[in-house]
matplotlib code that plots the C-alpha trace (Angstrom):
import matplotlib.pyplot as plt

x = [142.4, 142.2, 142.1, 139.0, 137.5, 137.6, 136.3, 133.4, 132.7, 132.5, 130.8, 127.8, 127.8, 127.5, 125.0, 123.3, 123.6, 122.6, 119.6, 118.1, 119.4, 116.1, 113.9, 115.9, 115.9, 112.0, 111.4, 113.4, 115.8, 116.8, 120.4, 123.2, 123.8, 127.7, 128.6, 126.6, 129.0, 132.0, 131.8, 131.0, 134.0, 136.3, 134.4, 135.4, 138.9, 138.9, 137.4, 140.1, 143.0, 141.9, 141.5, 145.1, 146.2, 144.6, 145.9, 149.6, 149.7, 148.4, 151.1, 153.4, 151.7, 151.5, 149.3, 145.8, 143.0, 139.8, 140.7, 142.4, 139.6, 137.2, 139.5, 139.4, 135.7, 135.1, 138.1, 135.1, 132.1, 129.3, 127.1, 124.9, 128.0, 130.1, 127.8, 128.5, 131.8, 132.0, 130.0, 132.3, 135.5, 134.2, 133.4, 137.2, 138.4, 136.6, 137.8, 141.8, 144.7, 143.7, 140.7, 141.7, 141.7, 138.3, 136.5, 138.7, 136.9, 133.6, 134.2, 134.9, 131.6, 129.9, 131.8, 130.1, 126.5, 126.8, 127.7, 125.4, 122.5, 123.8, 124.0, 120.3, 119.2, 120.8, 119.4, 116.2, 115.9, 115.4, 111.8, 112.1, 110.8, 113.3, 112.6, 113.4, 116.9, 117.5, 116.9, 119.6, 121.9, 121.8, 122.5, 125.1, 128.1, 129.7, 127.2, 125.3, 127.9, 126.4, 125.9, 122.5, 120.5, 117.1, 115.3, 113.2, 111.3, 111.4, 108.3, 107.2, 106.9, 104.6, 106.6, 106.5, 104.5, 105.6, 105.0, 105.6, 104.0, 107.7, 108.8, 105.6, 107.5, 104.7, 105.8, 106.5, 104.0, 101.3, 102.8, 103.1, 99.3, 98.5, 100.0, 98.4, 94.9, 97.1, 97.5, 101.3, 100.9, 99.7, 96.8, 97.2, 95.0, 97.0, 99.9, 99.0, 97.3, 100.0, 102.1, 99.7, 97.7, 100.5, 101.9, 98.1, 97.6, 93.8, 92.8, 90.3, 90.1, 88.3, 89.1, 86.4, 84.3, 86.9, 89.9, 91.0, 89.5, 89.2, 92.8, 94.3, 93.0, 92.9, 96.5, 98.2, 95.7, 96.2, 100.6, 99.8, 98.1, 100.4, 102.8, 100.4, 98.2, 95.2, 91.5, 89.5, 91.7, 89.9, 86.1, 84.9, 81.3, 79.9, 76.1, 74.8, 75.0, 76.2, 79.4, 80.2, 80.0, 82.3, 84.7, 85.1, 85.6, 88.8, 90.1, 89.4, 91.8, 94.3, 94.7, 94.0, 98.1, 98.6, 96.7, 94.2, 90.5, 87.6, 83.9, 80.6, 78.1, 74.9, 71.0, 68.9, 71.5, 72.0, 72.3, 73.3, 75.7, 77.2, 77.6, 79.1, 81.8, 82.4, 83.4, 86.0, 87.6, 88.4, 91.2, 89.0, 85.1, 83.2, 79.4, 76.8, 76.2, 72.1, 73.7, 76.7, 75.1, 72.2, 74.8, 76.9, 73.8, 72.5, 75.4, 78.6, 79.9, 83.6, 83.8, 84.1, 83.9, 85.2, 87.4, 90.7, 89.8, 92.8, 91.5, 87.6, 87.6, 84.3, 83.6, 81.2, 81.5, 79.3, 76.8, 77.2, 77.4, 73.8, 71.5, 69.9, 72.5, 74.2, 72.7, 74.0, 77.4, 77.1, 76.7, 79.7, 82.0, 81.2, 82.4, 85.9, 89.2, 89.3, 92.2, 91.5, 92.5, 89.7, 90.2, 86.8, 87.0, 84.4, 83.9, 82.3, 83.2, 80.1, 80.3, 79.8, 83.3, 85.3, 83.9, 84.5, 88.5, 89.0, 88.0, 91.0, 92.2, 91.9, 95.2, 97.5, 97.0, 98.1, 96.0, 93.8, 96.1, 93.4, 94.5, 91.4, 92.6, 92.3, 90.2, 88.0, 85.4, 83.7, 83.4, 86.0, 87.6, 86.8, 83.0, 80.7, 77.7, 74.5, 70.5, 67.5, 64.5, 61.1, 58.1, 57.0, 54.3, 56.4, 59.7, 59.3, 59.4, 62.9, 64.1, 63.3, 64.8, 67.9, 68.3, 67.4, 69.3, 72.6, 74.1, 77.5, 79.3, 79.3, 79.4, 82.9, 81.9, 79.7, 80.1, 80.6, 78.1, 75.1, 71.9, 70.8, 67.3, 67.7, 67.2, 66.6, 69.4, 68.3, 68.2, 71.3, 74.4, 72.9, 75.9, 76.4, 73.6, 72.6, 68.9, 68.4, 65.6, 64.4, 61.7, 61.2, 58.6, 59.6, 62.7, 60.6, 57.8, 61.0, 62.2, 58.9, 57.9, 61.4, 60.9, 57.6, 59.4, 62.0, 64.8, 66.6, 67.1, 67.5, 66.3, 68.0, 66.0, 65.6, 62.6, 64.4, 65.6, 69.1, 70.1, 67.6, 69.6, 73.4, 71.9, 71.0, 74.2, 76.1, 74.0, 74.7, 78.7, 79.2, 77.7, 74.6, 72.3, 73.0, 71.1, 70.7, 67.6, 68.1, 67.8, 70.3, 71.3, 73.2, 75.0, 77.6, 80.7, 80.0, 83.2, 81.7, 84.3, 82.5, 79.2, 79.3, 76.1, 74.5, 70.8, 69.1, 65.4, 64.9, 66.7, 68.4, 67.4, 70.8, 74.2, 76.1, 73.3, 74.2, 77.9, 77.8, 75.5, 77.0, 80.6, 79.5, 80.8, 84.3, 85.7, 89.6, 90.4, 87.6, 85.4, 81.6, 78.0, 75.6, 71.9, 69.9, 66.1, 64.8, 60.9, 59.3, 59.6, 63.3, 64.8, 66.1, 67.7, 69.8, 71.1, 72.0, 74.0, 75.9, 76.9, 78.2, 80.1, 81.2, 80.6, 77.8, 75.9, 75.6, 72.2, 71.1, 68.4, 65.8, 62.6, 59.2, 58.8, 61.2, 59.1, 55.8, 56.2, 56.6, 54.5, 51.2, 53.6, 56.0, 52.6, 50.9, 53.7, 53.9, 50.2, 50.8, 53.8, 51.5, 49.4, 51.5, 52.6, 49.2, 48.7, 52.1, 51.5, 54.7, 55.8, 52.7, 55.1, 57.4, 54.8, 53.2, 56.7, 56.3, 53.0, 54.3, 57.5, 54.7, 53.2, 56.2, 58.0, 54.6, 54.0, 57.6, 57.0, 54.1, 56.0, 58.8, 56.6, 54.5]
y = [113.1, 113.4, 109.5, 109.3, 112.2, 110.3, 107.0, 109.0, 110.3, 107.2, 105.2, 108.3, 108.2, 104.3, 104.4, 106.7, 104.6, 101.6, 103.5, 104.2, 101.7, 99.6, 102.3, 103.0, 99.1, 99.3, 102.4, 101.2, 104.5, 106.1, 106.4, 104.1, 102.9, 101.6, 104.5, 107.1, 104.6, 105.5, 109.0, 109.2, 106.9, 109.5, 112.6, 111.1, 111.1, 114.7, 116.1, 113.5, 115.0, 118.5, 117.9, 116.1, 119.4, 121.5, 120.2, 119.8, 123.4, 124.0, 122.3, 124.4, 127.6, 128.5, 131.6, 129.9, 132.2, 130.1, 132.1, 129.0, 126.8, 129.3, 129.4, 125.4, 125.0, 127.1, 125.4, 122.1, 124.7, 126.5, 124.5, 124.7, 123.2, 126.2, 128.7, 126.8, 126.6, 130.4, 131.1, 128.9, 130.9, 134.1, 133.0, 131.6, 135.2, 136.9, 134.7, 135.2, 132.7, 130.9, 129.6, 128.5, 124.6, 125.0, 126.6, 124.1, 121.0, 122.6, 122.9, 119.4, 118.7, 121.2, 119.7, 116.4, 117.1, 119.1, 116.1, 113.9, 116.1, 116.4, 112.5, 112.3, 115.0, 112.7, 109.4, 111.3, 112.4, 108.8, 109.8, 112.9, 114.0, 114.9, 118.8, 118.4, 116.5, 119.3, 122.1, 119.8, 119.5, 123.6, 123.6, 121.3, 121.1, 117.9, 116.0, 116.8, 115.0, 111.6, 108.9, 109.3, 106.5, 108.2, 105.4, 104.6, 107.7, 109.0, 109.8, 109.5, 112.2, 112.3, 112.8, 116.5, 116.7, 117.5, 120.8, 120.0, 118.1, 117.4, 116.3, 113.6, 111.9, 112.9, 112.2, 115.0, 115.0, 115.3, 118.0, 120.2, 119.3, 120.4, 123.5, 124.4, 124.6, 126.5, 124.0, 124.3, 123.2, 120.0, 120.3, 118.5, 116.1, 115.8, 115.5, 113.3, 110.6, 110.8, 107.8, 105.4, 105.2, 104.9, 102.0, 100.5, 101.3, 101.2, 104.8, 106.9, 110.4, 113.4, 116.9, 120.2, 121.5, 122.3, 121.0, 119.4, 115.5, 114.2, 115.2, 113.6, 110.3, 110.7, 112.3, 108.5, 106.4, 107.9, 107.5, 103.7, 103.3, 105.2, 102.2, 99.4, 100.6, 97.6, 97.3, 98.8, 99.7, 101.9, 102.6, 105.5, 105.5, 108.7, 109.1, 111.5, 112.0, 115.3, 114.4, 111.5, 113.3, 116.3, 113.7, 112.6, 115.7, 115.6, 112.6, 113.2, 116.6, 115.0, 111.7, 112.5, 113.8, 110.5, 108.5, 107.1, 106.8, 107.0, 106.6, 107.4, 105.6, 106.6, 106.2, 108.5, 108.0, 105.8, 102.0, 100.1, 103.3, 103.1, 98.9, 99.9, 102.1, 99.6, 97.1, 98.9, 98.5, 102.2, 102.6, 104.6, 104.2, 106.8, 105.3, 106.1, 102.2, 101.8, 102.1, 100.1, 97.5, 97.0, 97.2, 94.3, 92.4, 92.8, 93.8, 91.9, 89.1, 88.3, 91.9, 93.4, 92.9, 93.7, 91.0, 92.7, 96.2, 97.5, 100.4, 101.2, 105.0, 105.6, 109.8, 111.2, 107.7, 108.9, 109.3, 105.9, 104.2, 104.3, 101.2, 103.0, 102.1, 98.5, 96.3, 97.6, 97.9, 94.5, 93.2, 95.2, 94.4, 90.7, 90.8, 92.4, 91.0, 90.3, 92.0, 95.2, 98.7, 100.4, 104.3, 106.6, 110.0, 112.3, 115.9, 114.4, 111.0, 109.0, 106.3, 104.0, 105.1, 104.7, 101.3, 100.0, 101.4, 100.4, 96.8, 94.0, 94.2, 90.7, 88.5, 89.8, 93.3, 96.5, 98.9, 101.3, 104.7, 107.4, 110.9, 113.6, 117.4, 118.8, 121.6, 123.3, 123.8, 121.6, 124.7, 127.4, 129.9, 132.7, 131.8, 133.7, 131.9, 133.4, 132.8, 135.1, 134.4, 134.4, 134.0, 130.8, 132.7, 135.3, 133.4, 133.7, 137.5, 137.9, 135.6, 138.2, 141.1, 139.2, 138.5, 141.9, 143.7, 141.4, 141.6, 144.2, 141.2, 139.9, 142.6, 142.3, 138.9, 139.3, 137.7, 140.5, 139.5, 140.8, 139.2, 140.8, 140.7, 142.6, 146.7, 146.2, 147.2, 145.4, 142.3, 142.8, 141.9, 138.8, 137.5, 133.5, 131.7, 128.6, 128.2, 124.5, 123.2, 120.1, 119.0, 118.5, 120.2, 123.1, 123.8, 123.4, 126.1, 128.5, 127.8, 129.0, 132.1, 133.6, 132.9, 135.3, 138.0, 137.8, 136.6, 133.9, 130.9, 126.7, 123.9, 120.9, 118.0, 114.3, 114.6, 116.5, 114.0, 113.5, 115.6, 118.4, 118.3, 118.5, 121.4, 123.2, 122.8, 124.1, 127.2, 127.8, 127.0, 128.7, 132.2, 132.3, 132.1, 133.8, 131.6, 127.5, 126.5, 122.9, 120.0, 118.0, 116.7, 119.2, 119.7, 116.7, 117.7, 120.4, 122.5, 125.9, 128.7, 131.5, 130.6, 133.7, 133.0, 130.4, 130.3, 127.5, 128.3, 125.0, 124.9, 121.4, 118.3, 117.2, 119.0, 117.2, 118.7, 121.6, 121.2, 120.4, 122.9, 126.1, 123.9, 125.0, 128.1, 129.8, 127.1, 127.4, 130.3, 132.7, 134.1, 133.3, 133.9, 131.4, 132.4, 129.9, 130.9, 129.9, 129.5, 129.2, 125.5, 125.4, 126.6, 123.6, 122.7, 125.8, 124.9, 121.0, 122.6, 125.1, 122.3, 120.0, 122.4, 124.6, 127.6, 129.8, 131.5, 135.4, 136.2, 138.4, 141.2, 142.2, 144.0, 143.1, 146.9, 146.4, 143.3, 145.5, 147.1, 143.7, 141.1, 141.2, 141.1, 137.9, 136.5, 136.3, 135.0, 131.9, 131.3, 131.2, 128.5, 126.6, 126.6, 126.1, 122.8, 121.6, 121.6, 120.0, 117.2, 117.7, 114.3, 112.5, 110.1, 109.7, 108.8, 106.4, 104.7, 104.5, 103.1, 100.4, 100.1, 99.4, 96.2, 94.9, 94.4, 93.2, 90.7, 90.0, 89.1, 87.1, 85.2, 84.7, 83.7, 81.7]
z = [205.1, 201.2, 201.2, 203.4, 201.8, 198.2, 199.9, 201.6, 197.8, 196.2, 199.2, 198.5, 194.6, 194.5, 197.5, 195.1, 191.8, 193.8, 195.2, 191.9, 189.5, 190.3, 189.6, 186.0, 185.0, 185.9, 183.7, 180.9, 181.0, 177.8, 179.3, 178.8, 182.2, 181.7, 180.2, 183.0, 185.5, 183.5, 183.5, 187.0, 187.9, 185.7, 187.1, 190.4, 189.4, 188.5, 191.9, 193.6, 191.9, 192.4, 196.2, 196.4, 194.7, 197.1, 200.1, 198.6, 198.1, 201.3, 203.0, 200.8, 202.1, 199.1, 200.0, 198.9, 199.2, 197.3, 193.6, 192.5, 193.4, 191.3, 188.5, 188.1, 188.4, 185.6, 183.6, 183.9, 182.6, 184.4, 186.4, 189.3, 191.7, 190.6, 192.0, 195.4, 195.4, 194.2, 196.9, 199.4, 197.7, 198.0, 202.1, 202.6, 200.9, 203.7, 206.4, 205.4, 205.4, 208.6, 207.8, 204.4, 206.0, 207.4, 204.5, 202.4, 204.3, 204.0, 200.2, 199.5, 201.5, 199.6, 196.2, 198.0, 198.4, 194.6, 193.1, 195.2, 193.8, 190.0, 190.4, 191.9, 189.2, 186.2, 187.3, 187.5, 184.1, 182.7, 183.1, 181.7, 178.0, 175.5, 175.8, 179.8, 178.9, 176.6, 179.2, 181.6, 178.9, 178.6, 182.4, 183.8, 181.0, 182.3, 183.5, 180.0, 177.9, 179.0, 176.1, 175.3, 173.6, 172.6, 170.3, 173.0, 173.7, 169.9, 168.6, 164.4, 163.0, 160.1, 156.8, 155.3, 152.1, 149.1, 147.7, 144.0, 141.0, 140.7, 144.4, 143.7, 141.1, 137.9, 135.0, 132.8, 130.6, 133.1, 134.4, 131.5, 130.7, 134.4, 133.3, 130.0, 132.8, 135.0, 137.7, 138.7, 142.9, 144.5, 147.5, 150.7, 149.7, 146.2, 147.7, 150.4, 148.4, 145.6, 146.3, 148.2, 145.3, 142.7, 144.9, 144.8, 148.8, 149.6, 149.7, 152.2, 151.3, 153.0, 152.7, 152.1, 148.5, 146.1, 147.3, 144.1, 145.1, 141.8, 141.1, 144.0, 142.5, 138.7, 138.5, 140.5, 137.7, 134.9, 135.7, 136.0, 132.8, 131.0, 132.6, 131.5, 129.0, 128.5, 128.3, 131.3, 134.3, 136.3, 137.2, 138.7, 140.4, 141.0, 142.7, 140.1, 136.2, 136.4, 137.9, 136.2, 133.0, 134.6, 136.3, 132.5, 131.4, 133.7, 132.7, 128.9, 129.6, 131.1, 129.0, 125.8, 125.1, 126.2, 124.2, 126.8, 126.4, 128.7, 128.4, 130.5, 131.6, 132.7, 132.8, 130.2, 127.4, 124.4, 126.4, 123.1, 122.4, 125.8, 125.3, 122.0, 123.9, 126.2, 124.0, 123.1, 126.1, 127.0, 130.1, 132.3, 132.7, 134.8, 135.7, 137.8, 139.9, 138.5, 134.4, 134.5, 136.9, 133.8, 131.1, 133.0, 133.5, 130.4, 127.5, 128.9, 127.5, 125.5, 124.4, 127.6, 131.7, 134.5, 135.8, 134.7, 136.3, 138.6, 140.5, 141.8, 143.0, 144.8, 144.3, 146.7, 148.9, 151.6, 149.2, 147.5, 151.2, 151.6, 151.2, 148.1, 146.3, 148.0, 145.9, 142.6, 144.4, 145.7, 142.2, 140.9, 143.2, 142.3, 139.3, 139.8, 141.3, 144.9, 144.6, 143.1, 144.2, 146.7, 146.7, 148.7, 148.2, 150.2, 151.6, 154.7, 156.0, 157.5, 159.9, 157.0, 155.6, 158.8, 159.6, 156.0, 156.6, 159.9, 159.0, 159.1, 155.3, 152.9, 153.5, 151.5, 151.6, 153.8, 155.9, 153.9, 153.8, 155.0, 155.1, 156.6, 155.7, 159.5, 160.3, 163.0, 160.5, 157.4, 154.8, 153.5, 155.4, 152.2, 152.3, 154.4, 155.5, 156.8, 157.5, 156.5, 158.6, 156.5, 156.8, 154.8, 152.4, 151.2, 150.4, 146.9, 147.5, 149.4, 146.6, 144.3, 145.9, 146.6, 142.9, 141.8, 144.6, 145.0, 148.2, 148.1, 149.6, 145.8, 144.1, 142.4, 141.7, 138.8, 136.1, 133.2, 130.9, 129.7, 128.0, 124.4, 125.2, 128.5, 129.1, 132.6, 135.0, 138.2, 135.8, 134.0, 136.2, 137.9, 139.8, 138.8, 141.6, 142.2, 144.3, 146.0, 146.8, 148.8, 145.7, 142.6, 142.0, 143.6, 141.6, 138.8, 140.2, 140.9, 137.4, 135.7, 138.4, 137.7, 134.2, 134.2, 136.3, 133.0, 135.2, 133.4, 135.1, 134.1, 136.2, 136.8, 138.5, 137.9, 136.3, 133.7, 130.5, 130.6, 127.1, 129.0, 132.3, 130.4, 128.7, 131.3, 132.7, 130.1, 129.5, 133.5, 133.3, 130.2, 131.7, 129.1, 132.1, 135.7, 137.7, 138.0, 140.1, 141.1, 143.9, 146.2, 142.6, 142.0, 145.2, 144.5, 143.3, 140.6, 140.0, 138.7, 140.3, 138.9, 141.2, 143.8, 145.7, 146.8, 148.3, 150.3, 149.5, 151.5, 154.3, 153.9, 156.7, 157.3, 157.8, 155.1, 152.8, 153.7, 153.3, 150.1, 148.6, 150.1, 148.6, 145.2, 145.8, 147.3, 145.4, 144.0, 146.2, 145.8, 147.9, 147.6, 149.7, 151.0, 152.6, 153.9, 154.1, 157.6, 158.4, 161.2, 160.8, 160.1, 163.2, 164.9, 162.0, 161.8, 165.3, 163.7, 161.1, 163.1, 165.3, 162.8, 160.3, 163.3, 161.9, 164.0, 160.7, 161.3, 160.3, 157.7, 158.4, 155.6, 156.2, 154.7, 153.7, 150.9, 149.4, 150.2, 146.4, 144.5, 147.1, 144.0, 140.8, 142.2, 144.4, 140.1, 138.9, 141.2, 140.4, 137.1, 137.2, 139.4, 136.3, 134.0, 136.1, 136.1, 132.8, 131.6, 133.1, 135.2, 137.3, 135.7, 134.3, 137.0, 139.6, 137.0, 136.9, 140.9, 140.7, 138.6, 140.8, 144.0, 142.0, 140.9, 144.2, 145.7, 143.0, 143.7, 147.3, 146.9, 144.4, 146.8, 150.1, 148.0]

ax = plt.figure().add_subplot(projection="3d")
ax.plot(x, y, z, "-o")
ax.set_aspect("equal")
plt.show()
């Protein structure tokens, strides 16, 4: 009986393994077939002996009441075929000695259709995920000890990054420079583009304002000069003069301890004192495209080119992407090696940017390494964005209260400075602010009306000279003056921590506008306030911003009864700087060099169809 039993068994379980062993070649299993056959073949042999036990010490009368048959199952571990034959004991110990054959029979079935369904339940779990196989293997003991071959249905994970300056491999000296400006931790972004760069990977970079950008690339450049020191190995293109000069700033900090030199190049400055510099052959050159493109045009020759540059680090690249500026990038990137180094940094990545990385790379070369710091929204979590709804005519008025009655949001971040030449309270604890405008002209109007309601203020603007637009900028980062009144210029890339409010006085046309401005403050872990002044014109674009930053702004209620007091005294001001405008002369000159722009590419055109 025992005989037939076993032979029933192993008729069932290869009926079984036959019945699915199509289905498991088809799904490319993760199992080891020859070894699941093995251990079913042995685990056959263990529920053979046991029976052949069984019915030898039934013939003995050996007083078997289903214990012993309890007692061996959980010698083999808990599994779901235990509970049935615990049930099936506990059945035969109720019945008494003479139905210990029946129940006996009935358990070996039982034992039958368990395994059958253990069998089923393992052949099944080819298809299973790896968290399924692990809840089985937490189940059924034996059957769990199957040789498992998982390189199939492993997934990569991406590598954990490092955490330290140095886990990145920088060299010491860097590091101890890092630390003398108190920077002692990498940033994702840092961290991330570390080691692509400094194996000469293509780079794309995006994360938000203030996430330490220009670090992630200058720290990997400035190691690889230090390597290979000789004439210019990097250039770094930047959309406004502002930054480049900042961006320098960096660079000059962190290479001067080790002996490397870098120069800037940009329009309304010295040109024969930039060539000058140039020849020299500096390690690092920071350039806005229109300047360097003129100088290479104009000044190269056998002092100094660009066919030996190593790395090209495009800073603000969304910016720079744009058909203004292609054709002096086109000319720049023709006169360095085809094999050069491509690194774009940005706080928003256009279309433009993923096109240009997920382009086939040159023969030769790997995959750009892009690395996008993930978030459900564009701007900081510590800034606190908001709209004030105005009227269009008396805009210049809310400005005024908002400056002389800072909101309590920002109170404790005032700058603690005071002017000599100021006895007025409400004027006297300005908090560090920067207006933007959509003009010009405008910024220079709200320059000169806060200027005769004695609030100190600078401008910045391109129709500024270039020495008059550095100075303002250093009166504004040094703290002499509270408040920097400036255009879309001065929205790229700034790095001015102490700024603790930011207003919008023209709401900007497009959402990366908008990104970047309000970015000029809550930068290096601080918190910071940005109010966006709303017309009656403006409020479809409110709706475009909230969409694409994905941040709904909470809007900020102030009543025209507390402007009622001051409406004549700002409303004379602004006529007066309109004045004063008109009689400067202001953007005479730059729409005279339009005018002459006009005729020159007409002239150019007839020449050419002609």
């Amino acid at each position: 009986m025992a005989k037939e039993i076993s032979a029933r068994k192993r008729r069932r379980i290869d009926g079984t393994n036959t019945a699915t062993s199509a289905s498991i070649n088809d799904n490319a299993p993760v199992f080891d077939d020859e070894a699941m056959k093995q251990h079913m073949l042995s685990l056959l042999q263990d529920k053979r002996k046991q029976a052949n036990q069984k019915d030898d010490e039934s013939d003995e009368g050996s007083g078997i009441d289903g214990s012993d048959s309890e007692e061996a199952d959980d010698s083999e571990g808990d599994d779901e075929a235990d509970e049935a034959d615990d049930k099936d004991a506990s059945r035969g110990e109720a019945g008494g000695r003479g139905s210990v054959n029946r129940h006996h029979s009935e358990d070996l079935d039982s034992e039958e259709e368990d395994l059958d369904e253990a069998a089923r339940a393992l052949l099944s779990n080819s298809n299973k995920s790896d968290a399924d196989q692990q809840y089985t293997q937490e189940t059924t003991s034996r059957i769990s000890r199957i040789p498992v071959d998982r390189t199939s249905k492993q997934t990569a994970k991406a590598p954990a990054l490092k955490t330290t300056f140095e886990g990145l491999g920088l060299s010491v000296n860097l590091i101890r420079t890092l630390a003398g400006i108190s920077i002692r931790k990498p940033t994702e972004i840092q961290s991330a583009c570390f080691e692509p760069i400094l194996s000469g990977r293509d780079c794309v970079g995006g994360a938000k304002t203030g996430s330490g950008k220009t670090m992630a690339f200058a720290l990997p450049i400035l190691q690889r000069i230090v390597k290979d020191p000789f004439g210019i190995f990097a250039v770094v293109l930047t959309p406004t003069r502002e930054l480049a000069y900042q961006l320098s700033e960096q660079f000059i900090v962190l290479g001067k301890p080790l002996g490397l030199t870098t120069v800037t190049v940009v329009g309304g400055m010295d040109m024969m004192q930039q060539a000058r510099e140039l020849a020299g052959r500096p390690h690092v050159v920071v350039a806005t495209p229109g300047r360097l493109h003129d100088l290479l045009k104009n000044c190269a020759g056998d002092d100094w080119d660009l066919s030996r540059v190593k790395v090209v680090v495009l800073d603000e690249a969304d910016r720079l992407l744009t058909p203004s500026f292609a054709p002096n990038l086109q000319f720049l990137f023709g006169n360095m090696p085809e094999n050069r180094q491509t690194c774009l940094f940005t706080a928003t990545i256009s279309d433009a940017i993923e096109a240009l990385a997920s382009r086939p790379p040159r023969p030769g070369k790997q995959q750009p390494f892009i690395h996008r710091v993930e978030s459900d929204t564009k701007t900081v979590a510590n800034l606190r964005q908001e709209y004030l709804f105005v009227p269009s005519f008396v805009k210049e008025t809310h400005l005024h209260y908002l400056l002389t009655h800072p909101p309590k949001e920002i109170q404790h971040l005032r700058r603690n400075t005071k002017r000599d030449d100021d006895n007025d309270e409400s004027t006297s604890y300005i908090p560090s602010t920067i207006i933007f405008t959509q003009r010009c002209a405008t910024a220079h109007l709200v320059h000169l009306m806060l200027h005769e309601l004695d609030i100190p203020s600078v401008p910045l603007h391109s129709h500024l000279s270039q020495p008059e637009r550095l100075q303002s900028l250093t009166r504004f980062r040094s703290g002499g003056v509270p408040i920097l009144v400036t255009t879309d210029v001065g929205s790229r890339g700034l790095d001015i921590p102490e700024v603790a409010l930011v207003l919008n006085y023209d709401c900007p046309r497009a959402a990366d506008d908008y990104i970047h401005r309000v970015g000029r403050t809550a930068r290096a872990g601080r918190g910071g306030l940005a109010i966006t002044f709303v017309t009656e014109r403006d409020t479809e674009l409110v709706k475009g911003i909230e969409d694409v930053v994905g941040v709904q702004l909470s809007e900020r209620v102030q009543s025209d009864n507390v402007i009622t007091d001051t409406l004549n005294i700002v409303s004379t001001a602004k006529r007066v700087a309109s004045m004063a405008m008109h009689d400067s002369g202001f953007g005479e000159r730059q729409a005279t060099n339009k005018a002459k722009a006009i005729k020159r590419a007409r002239r150019d055109a007839k020449a050419k169809n002609a």
